[in-house]
N, C-alpha and C positions, 0 to 999 in steps of 0.2 A: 246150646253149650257155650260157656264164657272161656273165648279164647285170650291167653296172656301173649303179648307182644315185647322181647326186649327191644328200646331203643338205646343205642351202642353208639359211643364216641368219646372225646375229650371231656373229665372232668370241669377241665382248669379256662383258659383262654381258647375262643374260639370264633372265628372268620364270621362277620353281620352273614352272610351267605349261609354257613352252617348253622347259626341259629335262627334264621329265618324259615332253614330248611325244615330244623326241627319243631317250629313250631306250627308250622303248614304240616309238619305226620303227628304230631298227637294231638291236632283240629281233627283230621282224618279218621285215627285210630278211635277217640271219643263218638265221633259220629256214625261210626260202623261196629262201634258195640264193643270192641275190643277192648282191655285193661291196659295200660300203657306200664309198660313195667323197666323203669333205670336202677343202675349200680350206684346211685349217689344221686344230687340234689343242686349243685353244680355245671358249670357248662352245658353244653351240649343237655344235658337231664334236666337243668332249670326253664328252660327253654319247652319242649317236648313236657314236662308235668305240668308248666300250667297254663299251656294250651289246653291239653287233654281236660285239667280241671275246671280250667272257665268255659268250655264244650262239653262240660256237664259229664264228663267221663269219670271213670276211675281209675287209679293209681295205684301202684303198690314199689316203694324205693327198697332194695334191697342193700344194706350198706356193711361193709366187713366189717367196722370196729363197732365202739359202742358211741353211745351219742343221746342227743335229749330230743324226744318227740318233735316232727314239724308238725303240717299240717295235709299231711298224705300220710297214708296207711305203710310203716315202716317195721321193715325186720333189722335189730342188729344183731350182726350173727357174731359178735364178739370174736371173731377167727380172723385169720388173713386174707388174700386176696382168692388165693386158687377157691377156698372155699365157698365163696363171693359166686365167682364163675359159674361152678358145678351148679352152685342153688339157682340161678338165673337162668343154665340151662337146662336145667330137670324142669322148672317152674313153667317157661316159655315154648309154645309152640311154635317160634320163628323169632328171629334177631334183622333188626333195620341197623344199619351202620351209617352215620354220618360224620366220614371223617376217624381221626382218629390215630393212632400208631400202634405200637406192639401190645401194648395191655387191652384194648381194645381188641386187638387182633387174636390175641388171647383166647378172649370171650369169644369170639366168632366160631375158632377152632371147636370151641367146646363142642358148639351147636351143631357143625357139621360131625363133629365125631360121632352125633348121634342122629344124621340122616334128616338134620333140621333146615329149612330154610333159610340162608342171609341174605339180604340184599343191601346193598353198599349203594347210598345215593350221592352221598357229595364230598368233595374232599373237606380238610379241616379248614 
């Protein structure tokens, strides 16, 4: 069974630390068969996808608005954020955090609201 991973943090700017972080978990999440699945393409998510993809993984960016094809398997859900959230947590069987603030924390909420795994590794 192909389990989906959200990795969760800051779009925008973020700490050589937390992008290092995140590219040491979607080397990992690739290697152990998982899908690495982000809210955007961005920080902390650019970092984690293309690890994942040069570790020969799969991806899948789940992004609120609309936008023009990358080069990872992309939904846009033409909706707002909350909607974003939900599909990332209905989609994922567990959320990695690295870093991040309320909208991030957001996301997390989801996941536990429904008995999901997080694990918070590093700050922003």
């Amino acid at each position: 069974m192909l389990h989906n991973i959200a990795v969760l943090g800051p779009g925008g700017d973020c700490s050589a630390e937390a992008a290092a972080t995140a590219e040491i978990l979607g080397r990992i999440l690739a290697e152990s068969g998982f899908v690495t699945v982000c809210g955007g393409k961005g920080g902390i998510y650019k970092y984690a996808l293309q690890a994942a993809d040069s570790s020969g993984g799969r991806t899948l960016v789940i992004s609120s608005g609309t936008g023009t094809p990358s080069e990872y398997m992309e939904i846009f859900t033409g909706t707002g954020e909350a909607f974003k959230h939900a599909l990332l947590s209905n989609t994922c069987s567990g959320a990695v955090l690295i870093g991040g603030w309320i909208g991030t924390m957001a996301i997390a909420f989801e996941f536990l609201a429904q008995k999901k795994p997080v694990i918070m590794l590093a700050k922003t």
